[in-house]
N, C-alpha and C positions, 0 to 999 in steps of 0.2 A: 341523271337526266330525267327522271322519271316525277323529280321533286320540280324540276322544270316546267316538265309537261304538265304538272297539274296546277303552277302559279296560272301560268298561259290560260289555261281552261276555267280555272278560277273566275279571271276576271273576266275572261269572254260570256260567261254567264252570270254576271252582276251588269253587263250591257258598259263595261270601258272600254271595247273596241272596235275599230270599223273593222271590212277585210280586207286585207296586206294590200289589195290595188286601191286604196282608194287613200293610202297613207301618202304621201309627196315626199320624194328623199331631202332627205335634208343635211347640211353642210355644218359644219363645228361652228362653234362659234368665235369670231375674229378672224374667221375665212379669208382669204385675200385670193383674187386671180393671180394664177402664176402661167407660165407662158404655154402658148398651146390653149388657154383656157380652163388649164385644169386648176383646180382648189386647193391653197397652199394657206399653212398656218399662219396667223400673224404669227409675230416674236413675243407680242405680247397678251394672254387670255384671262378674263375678268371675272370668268363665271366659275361657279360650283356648286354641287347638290350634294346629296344624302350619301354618295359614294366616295366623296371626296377624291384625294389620288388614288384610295382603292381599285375602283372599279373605271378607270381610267377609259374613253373610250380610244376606239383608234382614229388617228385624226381624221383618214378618210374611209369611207364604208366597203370593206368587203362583200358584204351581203345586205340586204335589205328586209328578207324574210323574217329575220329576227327581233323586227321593231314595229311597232305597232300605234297607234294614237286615236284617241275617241274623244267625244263630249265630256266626260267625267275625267281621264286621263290619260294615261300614256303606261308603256312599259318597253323596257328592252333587254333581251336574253341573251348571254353572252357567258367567257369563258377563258381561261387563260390556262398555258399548259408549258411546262417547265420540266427541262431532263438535262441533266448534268451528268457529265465523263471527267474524273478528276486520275493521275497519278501521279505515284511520289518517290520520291529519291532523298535516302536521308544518312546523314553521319553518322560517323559511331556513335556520340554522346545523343543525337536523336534518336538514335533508335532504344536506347538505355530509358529516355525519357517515354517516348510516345510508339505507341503498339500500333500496328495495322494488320495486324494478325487477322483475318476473316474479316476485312473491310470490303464491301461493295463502292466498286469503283463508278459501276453504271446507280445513279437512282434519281427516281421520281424527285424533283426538288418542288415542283405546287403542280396542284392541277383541282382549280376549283367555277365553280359556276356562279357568274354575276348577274341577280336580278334586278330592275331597278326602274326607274322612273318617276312619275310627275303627279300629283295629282291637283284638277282643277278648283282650287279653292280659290277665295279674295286674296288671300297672301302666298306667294310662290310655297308649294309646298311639294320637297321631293322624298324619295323614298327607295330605300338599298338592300339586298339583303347578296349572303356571301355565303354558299356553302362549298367546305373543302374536305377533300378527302387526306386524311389523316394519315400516310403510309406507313409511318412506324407504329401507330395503332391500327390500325387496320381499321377505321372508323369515320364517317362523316360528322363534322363541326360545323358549324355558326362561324361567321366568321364576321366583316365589318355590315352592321345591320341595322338600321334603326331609319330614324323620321328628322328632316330638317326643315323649319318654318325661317321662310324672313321675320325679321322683324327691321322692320328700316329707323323706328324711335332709338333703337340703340345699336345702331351702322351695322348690323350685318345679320347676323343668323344665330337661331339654336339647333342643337344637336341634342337629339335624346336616344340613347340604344348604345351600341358597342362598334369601339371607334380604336381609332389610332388617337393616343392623350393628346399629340402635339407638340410633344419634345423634341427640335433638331430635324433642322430639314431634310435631312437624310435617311431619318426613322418615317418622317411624312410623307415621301415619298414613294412611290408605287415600285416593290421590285422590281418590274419588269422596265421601268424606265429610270432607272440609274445608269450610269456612266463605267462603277465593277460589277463585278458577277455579287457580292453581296455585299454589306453595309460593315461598319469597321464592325472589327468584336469587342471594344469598347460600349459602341451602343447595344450591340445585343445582350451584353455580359448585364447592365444595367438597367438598360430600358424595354420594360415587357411592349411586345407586338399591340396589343390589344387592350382595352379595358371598358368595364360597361358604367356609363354615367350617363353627365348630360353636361355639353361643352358650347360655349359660348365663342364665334369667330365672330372680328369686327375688321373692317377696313376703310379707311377714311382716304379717297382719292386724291385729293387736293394736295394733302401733305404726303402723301406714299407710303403710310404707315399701318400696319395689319399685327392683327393678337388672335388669339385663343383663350382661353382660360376655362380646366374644366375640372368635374368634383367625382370623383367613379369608387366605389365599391366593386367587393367579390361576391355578393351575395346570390346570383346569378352562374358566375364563372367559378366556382369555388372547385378545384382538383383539376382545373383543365392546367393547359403545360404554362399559358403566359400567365395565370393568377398568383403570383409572387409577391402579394402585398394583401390588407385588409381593406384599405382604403388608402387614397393619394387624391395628390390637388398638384395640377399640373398647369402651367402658363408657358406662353410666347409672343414676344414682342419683336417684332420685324420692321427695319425701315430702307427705303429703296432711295437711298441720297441724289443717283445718278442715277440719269431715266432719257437717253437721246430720241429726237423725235418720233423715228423712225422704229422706238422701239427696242433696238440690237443692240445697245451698249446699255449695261445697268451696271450697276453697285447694289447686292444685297448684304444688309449686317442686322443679325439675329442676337437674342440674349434668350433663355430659357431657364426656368425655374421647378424643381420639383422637392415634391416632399410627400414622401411614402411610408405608412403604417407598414412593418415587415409584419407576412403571414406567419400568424402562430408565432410571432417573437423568436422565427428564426428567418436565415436568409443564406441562399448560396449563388454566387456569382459566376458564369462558365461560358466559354463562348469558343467556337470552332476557328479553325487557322483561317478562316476566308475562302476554307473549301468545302461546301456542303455534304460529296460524301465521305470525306475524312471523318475522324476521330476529335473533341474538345480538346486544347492545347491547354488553355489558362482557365483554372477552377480553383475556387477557396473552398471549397467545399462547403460544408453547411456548418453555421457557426450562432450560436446569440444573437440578437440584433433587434432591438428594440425600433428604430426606423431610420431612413438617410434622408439627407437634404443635396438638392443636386444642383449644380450650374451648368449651360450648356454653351459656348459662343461660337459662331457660325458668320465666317465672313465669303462669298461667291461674288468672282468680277467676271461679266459673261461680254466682250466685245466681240459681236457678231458668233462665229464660227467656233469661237474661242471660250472654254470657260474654267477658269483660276477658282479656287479655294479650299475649305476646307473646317472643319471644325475640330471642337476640345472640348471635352467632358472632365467634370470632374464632380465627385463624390464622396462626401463625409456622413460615417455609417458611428450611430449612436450606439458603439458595442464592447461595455465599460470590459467584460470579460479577456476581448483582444484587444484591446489597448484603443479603442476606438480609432481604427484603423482610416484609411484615408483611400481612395484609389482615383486614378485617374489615365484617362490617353485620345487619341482622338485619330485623323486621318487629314490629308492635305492629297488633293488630285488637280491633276490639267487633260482637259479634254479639246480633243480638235478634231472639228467634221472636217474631216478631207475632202467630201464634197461640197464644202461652203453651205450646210444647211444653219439655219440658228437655233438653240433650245428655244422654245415657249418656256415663256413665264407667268406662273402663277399666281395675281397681285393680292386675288382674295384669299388663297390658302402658303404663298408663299414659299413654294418648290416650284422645280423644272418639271416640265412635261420627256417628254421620251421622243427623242431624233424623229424626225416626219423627214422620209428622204422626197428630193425635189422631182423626182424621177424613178418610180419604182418598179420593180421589175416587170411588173402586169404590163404597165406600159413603155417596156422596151427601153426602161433606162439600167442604171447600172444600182440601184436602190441608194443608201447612204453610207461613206465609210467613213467610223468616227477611230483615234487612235488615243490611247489613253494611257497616263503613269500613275499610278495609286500607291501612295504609302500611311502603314495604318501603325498605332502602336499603342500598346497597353500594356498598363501595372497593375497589378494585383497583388503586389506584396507591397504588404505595411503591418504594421505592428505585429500581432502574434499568427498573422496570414501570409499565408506562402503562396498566391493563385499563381503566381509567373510575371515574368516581363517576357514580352513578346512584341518582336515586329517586322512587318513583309513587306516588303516591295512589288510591284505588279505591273510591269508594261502589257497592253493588250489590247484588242483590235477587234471591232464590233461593225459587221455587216448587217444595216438595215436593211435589209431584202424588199419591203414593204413595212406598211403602218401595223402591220399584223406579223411578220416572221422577223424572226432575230436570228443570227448567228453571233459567240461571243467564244475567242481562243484568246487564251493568256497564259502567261510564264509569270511564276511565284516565288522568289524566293526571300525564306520564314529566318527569324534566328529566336530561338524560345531559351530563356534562362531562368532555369526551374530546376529543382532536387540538385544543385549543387553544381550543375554542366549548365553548358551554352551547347548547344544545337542546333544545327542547320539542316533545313529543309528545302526543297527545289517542291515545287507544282508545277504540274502541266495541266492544262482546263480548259476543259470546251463545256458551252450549251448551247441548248435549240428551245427556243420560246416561239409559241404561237398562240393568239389572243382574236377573240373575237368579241 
């Protein structure tokens, strides 16, 4: 908070702000009246800055204290906070495979601080910065950070700082606005959170079609936990075939490309059952690896209330050693607001926004209740690598209280086929998310 207070003070004395009465509230953009007069999302939203789905706002304002606007620019201080309650139940041959011997059931899963804002130049120019606290290190980190300028000669925007690559709409989207409690462990096993370059998004309205393409280095991030490469070149191409007036009925189909220098000419691939404070299910461990080339495809049918899809990873790792091993898996979900809300759609960055209930509790509605099936699944063994085959199933049930508190309970069950056994695992899982 303190790294807060002093951005704030910062610029209050470089003269970028008025004081907090003289700012005018202001509404998301693609706002639409909804009944009663209060401010409901469109289905569909066009805009994006420096924070990208990072620092996501909330669609409608909690507070006002925290945002600020002057001559020179703008700023607004905010925060997201995540705690997860996970337990487990497991077979014989799971318990032979995977320990929870001195596992923390209760733990911090984020809780970090979003700075951000605008500054008034000729070309829209914004600005993010992300600090988190680290709990298994005991430490605050940098997190998505840097400076994005229009540039409208080549349809969209640059990015320079430390971002999310762009890989897979489901990695580019903002935890706390997904549909599970986490992202398949195929992407995580794969695709690092973070990386520091300079990424290039375009979006051409007319025809419904949006990219990325970006170039990042370690030189910066070198020993943090996502710098698992020496450098990569990452793209995504996105097109929106079906687009109803109104907004509420799309067709999104993605394709993704990477190709990543592995650090130090080794690589280990690992990722948790889909429950944060669990134990890692599927690990190759650390092995050779000269670098991988990756595909990603990604199909979302969202009619109204409703949204279908799902993507597939797959990866060829250049590692003559293990036989040049192959992996792949991916995740398929169906989500339904039971209270008839629609996801926002994001045309220029190409994910969903996070449930905006039509009635939230502040004002005496019942907030938004979305119901969801998630099935995720991954390989890890191929040639001379044993990581595991693994995959969960996940019904679950997510109370938008407001644009700012979550509630999420679900039921898990894992089958891991690793050292020889098939095992099964049950989850039980709850979290509380609160965001400002």
């Amino acid at each position: 908070m303190k790294r807060a207070t002093a951005a704030t003070a910062l610029l209050v004395v470089l003269g970028f702000l008025r004081l907090p009465g003289q700012v005018a509230a202001q509404q998301p953009a693609g706002a639409q009246q909804g009944a009663g007069g209060a401010s409901q999302p469109a289905a569909i939203d066009d805009t994006i800055t420096a924070g990208e789905s990072d620092d996501e706002e909330p669609a409608r304002r909690l507070v006002k204290f925290n945002e600020f606007a002057g001559p020179l620019g703008s700023i607004r201080v905010g925060f997201n906070f995540m705690w997860d309650y996970a337990a487990f139940s497991q077979d014989a041959n799971s318990e032979e495979q995977i320990s929870f011997e001195g596992n923390d059931n209760n733990k911090l899963r984020d809780f970090r601080f979003l700075i951000g804002g605008r500054l008034n130049f000729k070309r829209r120019t914004t600005w993010s910065t992300g600090i988190m606290y680290d709990a298994a290190n005991d430490q605050w980190v940098a997190r998505q950070t840097g400076i994005m300028v229009d540039v409208p000669e080549i349809w969209g925007q640059i990015f320079v700082g430390r971002t999310k690559e762009g890989f897979s709409m489901n990695k580019v989207m903002v935890g706390t606005a997904g549909w599970g409690m986490e992202r398949a462990p195929i992407s995580d096993a794969t695709v690092p959170i973070l990386a520091d370059g300079i990424k290039w998004l375009g979006y051409v309205p007319k025809a419904r079609i949006l990219w990325n393409l970006g170039f990042y280095g370690d030189k910066l991030s070198e020993g943090q936990g996502f710098s698992t490469y020496d450098n990569q070149i990452s793209g995504r191409f996105a097109w929106v075939p079906v687009l109803s007036n109104d907004g509420k009925t799309l067709l999104h189909v993605g394709l993704s490309e990477r190709y990543g220098k592995a650090n130090e000419g080794k690589l280990r691939l690992r990722a948790r059952s889909g429950a944060y404070p669990g134990p890692y299910f599927t690990d190759t461990g650390e092995f050779a690896a000269d670098s991988t080339m990756m595909t990603g495809l990604e199909v979302y049918y969202r009619p109204g209330p409703f949204l279908l899809g799902g993507e597939y990873f797959l990866q060829s790792v250049d590692a003559p050693d293990s036989g040049n091993p192959f992996f792949h898996g991916g995740e398929a979900a169906v989500s339904w607001a039971i209270t008839g809300e629609t996801r926002t759609y994001n045309t220029r960055g190409g994910y969903f926004n996070a449930i905006s209930p039509e009635r939230s509790i502040y004002s005496g509605g019942p907030g938004a209740w979305e119901a969801v099936a998630q099935f995720t699944y991954t390989d890890l063994d191929s040639g001379a690598i044993t990581g595991g085959k693994y995959w969960r199933f996940t019904p679950m049930l997510n109370w938008h209280a407001s644009d700012n508190l979550r509630l999420e309970i679900g039921y898990g069950y894992g089958s891991l086929d690793r050292f020889g056994l098939v095992g099964k695992t049950q989850f039980f899982q709850t979290r509380f998310q609160f965001l400002l």
